[in-house]
N, C-alpha and C positions, 0 to 999 in steps of 0.2 A: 243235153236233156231238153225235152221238147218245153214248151209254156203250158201245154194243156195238155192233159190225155184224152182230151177232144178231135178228132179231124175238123179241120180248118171250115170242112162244109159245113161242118155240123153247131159250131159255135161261134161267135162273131165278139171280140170285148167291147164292150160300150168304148165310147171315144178316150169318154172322163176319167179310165183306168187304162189308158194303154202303156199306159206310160210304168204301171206297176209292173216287175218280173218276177221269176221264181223264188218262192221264201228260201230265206238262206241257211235255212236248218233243213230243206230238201236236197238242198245245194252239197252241203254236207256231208249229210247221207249218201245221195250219192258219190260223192266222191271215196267215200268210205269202203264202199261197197267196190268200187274199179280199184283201190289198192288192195282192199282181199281178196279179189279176183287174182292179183297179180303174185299174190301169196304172202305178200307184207305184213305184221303183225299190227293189227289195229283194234281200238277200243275207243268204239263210237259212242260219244257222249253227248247223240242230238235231240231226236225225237222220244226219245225215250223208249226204245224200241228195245228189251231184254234182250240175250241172247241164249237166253233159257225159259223151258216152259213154264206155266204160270200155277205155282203149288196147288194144291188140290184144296187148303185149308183154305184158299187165299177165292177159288170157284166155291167154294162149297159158301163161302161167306158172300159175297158177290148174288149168288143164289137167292139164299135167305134174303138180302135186303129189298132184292126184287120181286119178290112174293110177301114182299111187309110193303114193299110201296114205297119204298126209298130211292127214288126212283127223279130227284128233282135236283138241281143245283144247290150246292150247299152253304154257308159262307165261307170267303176268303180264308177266315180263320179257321175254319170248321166247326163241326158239330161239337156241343156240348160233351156227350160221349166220348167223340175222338179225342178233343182237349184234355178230358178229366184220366183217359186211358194213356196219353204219354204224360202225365205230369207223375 
């Protein structure tokens, strides 16, 4: 797996990061993905990446929040709402 989906012409890493490599939940995923290629049964537990489409309840909610403007970082713990809805 390459370091960048950049061509090498096109991006240069500052000095002071070169020394960083690929995150290792890409690392992962990939490698996930070359044993389902191979036919292997697997169940990738990286990036969070479903392996099914995303409910329509789940868009239609998603929707509404961004046409209210909910639309900003939340906290860690989450919203009020959220909290007082799983308790």
């Amino acid at each position: 797996m390459p370091d960048s989906v950049y061509p090498e012409d096109q991006f240069e890493r500052a000095q002071r990061i070169s020394d960083i490599g690929v995150s290792e939940i890409l690392e992962i995923g990939a490698r996930a993905r070359e044993l389902h290629a191979q036919g292997k049964p697997v169940i990738t537990l990286g990036a969070g990446e479903p392996d099914f489409n995303t409910p329509d309840h789940v868009k239609l909610a998603a929707h509404d929040a961004i046409n209210d403007n909910q639309t900003k970082y939340t906290p860690l713990a989450g919203t009020v709402e959220l909290i007082g809805s799983i308790r």
